[in-house]
PLY file of the C-alpha trace (Angstrom):
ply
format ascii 1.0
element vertex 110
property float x
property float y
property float z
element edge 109
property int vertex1
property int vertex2
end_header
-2.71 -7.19 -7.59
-4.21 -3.98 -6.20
-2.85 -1.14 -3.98
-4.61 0.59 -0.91
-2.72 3.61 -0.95
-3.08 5.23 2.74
-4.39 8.59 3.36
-1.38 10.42 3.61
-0.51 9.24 -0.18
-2.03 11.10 -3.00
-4.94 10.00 -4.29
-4.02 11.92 -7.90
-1.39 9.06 -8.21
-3.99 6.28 -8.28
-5.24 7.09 -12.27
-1.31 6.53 -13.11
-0.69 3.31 -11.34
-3.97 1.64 -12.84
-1.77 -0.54 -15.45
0.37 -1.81 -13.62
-2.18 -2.26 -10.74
-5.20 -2.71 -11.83
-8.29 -1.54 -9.55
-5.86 0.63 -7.16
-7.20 2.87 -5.16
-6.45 5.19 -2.12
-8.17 5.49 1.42
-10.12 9.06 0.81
-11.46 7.65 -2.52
-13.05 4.69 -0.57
-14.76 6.93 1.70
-12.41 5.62 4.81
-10.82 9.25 5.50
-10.10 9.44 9.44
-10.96 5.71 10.01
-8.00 4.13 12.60
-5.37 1.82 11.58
-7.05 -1.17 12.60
-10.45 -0.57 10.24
-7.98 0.12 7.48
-6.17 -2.77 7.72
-9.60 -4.80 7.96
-10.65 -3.35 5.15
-7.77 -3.70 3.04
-7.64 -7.87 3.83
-11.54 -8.05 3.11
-11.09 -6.59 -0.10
-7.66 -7.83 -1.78
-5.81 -4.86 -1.15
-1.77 -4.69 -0.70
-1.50 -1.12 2.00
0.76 1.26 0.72
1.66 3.62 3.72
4.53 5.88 5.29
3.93 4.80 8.35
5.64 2.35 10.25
2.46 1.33 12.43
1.36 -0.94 9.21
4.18 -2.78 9.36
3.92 -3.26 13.18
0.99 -4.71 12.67
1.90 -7.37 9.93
4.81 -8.37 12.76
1.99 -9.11 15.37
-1.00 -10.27 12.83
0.44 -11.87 9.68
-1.06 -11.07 6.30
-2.88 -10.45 4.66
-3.09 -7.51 3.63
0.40 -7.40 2.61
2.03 -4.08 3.57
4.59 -2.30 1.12
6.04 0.66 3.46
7.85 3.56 1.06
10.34 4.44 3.64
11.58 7.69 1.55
10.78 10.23 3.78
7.51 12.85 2.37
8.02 13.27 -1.36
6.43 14.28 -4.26
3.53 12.78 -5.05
5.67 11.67 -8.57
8.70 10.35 -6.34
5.71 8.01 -4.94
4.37 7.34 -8.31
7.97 6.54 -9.80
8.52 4.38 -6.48
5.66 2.09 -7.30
6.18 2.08 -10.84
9.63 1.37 -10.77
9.14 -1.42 -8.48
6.10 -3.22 -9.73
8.13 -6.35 -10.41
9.35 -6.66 -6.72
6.67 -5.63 -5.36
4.68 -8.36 -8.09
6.82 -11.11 -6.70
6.92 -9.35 -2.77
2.51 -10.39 -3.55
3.60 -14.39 -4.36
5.85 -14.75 -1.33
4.16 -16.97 0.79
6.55 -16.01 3.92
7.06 -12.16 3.40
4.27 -9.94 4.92
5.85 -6.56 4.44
8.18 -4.90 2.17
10.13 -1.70 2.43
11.01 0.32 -0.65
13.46 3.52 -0.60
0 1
1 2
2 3
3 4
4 5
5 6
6 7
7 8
8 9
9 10
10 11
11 12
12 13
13 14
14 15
15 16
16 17
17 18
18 19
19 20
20 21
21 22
22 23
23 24
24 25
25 26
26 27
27 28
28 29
29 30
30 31
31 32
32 33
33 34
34 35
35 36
36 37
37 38
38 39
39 40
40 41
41 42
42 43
43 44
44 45
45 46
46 47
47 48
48 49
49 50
50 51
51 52
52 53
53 54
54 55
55 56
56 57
57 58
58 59
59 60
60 61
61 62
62 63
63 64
64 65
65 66
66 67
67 68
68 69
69 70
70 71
71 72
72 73
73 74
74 75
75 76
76 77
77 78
78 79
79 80
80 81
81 82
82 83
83 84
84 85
85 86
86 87
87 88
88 89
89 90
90 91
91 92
92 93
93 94
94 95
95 96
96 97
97 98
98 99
99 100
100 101
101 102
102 103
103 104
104 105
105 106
106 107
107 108
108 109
């Protein structure tokens, strides 16, 4: 299970999240800076990725399109970039069995 964490995420979080989710990355580190929604979310289902965003528009679009990608939406306002760390972290088993639901598209973590 790997995270596509979006560009307004930290990409220095990515190193720390690597064992409990192995081959994370973040959108700048792919080279995808300034790329729309839409080629995000294309390239996140192409290449196994779960999005991790702040932004609601993700999660509109698992509504209308289904998954994949899966979306997990950190609805805690801007925080540190360790809040976000300890938010995925701290969560990795519900958001480990949010990846085997076969009905659930998105999840939202505060």
């Amino acid at each position: 299970m790997k995270l596509l964490l979006d560009e307004n995420l930290s990409r220095r979080i990515v190193p720390a999240l690597q064992d409990q989710y192995p081959d994370s990355s973040q959108v700048a580190l792919e080279g995808l800076e300034s790329h729309d929604d839409r080629e995000l979310w294309a390239y996140a289902q192409q290449h196994g990725y779960i999005l991790v965003t702040q932004d609601s528009d993700f999660h509109e679009m698992s509504v209308l399109n289904g998954f994949p990608p899966k979306v997990v939406w950190l609805k805690c306002g801007n925080q540190p970039k360790n809040v976000i760390k300890s938010k995925l972290l701290d969560n990795a088993a519900e958001i480990k069995q949010f990846n085997d639901d076969e009905v659930v598209g998105c999840i939202e973590i505060y």
